[in-house]
N, C-alpha and C positions, 0 to 999 in steps of 0.2 A: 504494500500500500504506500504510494510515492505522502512522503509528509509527514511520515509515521515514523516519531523517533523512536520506537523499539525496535526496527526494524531497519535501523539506517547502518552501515559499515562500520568500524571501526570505533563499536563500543567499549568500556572501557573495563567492564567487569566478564565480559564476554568466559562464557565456562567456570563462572567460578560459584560457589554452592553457600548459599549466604539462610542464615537464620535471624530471624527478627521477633525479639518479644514484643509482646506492649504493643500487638501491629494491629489492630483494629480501628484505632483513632489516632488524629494526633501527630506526634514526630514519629511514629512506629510507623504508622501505615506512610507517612511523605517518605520514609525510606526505604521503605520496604518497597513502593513504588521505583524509587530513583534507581534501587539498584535492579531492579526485571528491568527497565528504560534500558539499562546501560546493558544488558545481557546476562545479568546472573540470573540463575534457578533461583526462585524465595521460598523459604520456610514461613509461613504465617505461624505464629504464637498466639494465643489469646484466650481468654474466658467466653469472649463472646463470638460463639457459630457462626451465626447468620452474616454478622458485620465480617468474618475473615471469609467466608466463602463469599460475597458481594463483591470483596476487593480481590478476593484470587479472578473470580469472574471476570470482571473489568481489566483485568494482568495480563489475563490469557485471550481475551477477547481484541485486545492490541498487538497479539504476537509474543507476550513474555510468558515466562513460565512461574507458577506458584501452586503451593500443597499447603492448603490452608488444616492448622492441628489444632483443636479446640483441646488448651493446656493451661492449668493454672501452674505457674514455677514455684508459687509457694510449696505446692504437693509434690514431695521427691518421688513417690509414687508415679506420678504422672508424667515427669520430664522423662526421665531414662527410657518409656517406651515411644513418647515423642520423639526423643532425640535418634533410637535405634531408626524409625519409620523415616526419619529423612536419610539418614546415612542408606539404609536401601532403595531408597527411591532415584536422590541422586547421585549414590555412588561416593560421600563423604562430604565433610562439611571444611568451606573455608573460611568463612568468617560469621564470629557469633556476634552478636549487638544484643546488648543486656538492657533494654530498655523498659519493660515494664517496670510499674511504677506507682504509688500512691500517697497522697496528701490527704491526713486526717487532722486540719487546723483545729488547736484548742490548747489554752494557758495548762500548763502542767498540772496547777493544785486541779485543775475539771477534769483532766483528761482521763480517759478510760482503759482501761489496763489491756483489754484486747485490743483497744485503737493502739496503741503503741505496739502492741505485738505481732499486727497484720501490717504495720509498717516496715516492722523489721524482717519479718516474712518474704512480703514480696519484695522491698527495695534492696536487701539486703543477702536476703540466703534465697531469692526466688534467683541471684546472679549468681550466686554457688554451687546451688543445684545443676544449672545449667552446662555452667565452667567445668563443674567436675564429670557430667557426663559426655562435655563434650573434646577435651583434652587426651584423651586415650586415643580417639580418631587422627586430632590432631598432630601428636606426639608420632601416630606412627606412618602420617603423609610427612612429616618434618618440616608441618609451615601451618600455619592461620594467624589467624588477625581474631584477640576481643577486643572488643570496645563495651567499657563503661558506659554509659550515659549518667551523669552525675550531676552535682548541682552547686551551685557558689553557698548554700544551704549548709551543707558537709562542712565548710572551710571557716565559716562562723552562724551560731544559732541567732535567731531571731524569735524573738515574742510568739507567740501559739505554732512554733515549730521544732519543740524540743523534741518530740519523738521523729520528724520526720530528720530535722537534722543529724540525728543520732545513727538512723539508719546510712544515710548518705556519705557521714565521716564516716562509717565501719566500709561502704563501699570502695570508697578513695584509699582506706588503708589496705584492704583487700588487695585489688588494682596493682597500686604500686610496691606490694611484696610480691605478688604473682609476676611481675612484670621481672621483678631482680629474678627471683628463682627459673625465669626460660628464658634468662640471657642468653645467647649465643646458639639458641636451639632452633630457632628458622619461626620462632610463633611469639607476637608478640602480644601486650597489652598494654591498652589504651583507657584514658578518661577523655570522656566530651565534658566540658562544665557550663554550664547556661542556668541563668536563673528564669526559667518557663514558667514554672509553680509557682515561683515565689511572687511573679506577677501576677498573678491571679487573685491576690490578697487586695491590694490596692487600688478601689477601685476610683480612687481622685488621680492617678495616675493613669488612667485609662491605656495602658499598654499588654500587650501580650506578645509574647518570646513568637514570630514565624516559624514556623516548622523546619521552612524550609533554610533557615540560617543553619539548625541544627545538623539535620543533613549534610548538610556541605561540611559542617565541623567532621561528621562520620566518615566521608569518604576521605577528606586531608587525611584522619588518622589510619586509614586502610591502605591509600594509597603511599602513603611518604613514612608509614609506621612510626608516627609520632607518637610519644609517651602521654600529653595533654594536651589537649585545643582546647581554647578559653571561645565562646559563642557567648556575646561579643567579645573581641580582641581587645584583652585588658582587665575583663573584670575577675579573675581569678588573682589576677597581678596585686591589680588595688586590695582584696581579699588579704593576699599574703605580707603586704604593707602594712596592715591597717593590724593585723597579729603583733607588730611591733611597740604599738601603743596599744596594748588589750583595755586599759580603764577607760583612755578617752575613747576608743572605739566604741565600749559598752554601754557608755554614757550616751555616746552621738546616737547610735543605733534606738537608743530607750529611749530617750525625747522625742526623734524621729519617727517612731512606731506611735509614741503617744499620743502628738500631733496631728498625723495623719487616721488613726482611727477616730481622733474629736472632728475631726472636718469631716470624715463619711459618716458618723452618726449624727454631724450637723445637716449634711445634704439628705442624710434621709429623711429628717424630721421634718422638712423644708418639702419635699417632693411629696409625702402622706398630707 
């Protein structure tokens, strides 16, 4: 079909065996797109059926290839037979992307003790789960690519994000011991860091993370096996500055949180 970029020469993922959590919605599904565009085989991940077979539909109805697996990564039970089903479909896996994901917002003294637990779950051991079932594949092609997907969250908490931040630093610490222990081994790992979520809180800031920034952060890390890509360029940096002065950070952060939630319980009282 002339016009049809999944079908144009000289793609850039062309044969290569890609799995995507978290691919129903969101930066899951824009990547899980980019890379069938570009010519990999996709793995769909997800909780939700309908929406990964929708988008395998629409994959293969362009010319790419997708095997949508309706999997929660929190259930170790369920990844390993997941992950076997793609290794024989496509013949082995080359790149994972650990991208599911969940934000359960709430001050700590409220928050609920399985809300922090299903965070540590899927953000945290749902990328374990994965990693470890999918590692032995890799280890014995002697090459893949994971990628993290993470959050400037991880690198400092914020006000009704202590469980989520919690998950997110064990993910980065993950990450970057995985990544020393298969130096030199042909497979590497990677963090994306983007604050997407955390946008989502503020809504006098009326902004939300594109997807499609994100994406682009995943393939720089595939393609050039970069150890972090910051999505925007910088803000992991300012992050890792702003650790230098932990009190006026804490400080700046806590005024800031306080202010910004007086002005959206002002505009709502204002718009009722």
């Amino acid at each position: 079909m002339a016009g049809n970029p999944f079908q144009r020469r000289g793609r850039l993922f062309e044969g290569r065996r890609v799995i995507v959590t978290g691919a129903s919605s969101g930066i899951g599904r824009d990547t899980a797109t980019m890379f069938a565009q570009e010519g990999a085989s996709v793995a769909l991940f997800a909780r939700r059926e309908q929406m990964l077979t929708r988008l395998a539909r629409e994959i293969e109805s362009r010319g790419g290839r997708a095997l949508p697996i309706a999997c929660d990564v929190s259930d170790v039970d369920q990844v390993k037979p997941a992950i076997d089903e793609v290794e024989e479909q496509f013949g082995g896996v080359d790149v994972l992307i650990n991208n599911a994901g969940v934000l359960i917002p709430s001050l700590f003294r409220s928050a609920r003790l399985e809300d922090l637990r299903r965070m540590m779950d899927i953000n945290f051991f749902g990328a374990i789960h994965t990693t470890q079932a999918v590692l032995p594949i890799m280890e014995k092609q002697r090459r893949g690519n994971i990628v993290n997907i993470s959050s400037i969250a991880g690198r400092r908490g914020g006000i009704t994000l202590a469980g989520y931040s919690a998950s997110k630093s064990a993910l980065i610490a993950f990450t970057e011991a995985l990544r020393a222990e298969l130096f030199a081994s042909g497979i590497t790992a990677s963090l994306v860091d983007n604050p997407e979520w955390e946008s989502r809180r503020w809504a006098v800031a009326n902004f939300k993370m594109p997807p499609r920034l994100v994406t682009l952060g995943v393939i720089a890390a595939v393609t050039l096996g970069m150890a972090e890509v910051e999505v925007p360029l910088g803000v992991v940096t300012a992050q890792k500055i702003a650790g230098l002065f932990p009190d006026l950070t804490a400080a700046w952060i806590g005024l800031g949180s306080r202010a910004i939630e007086a002005i959206n319980e002002w505009m709502g009282s204002r718009v009722r």
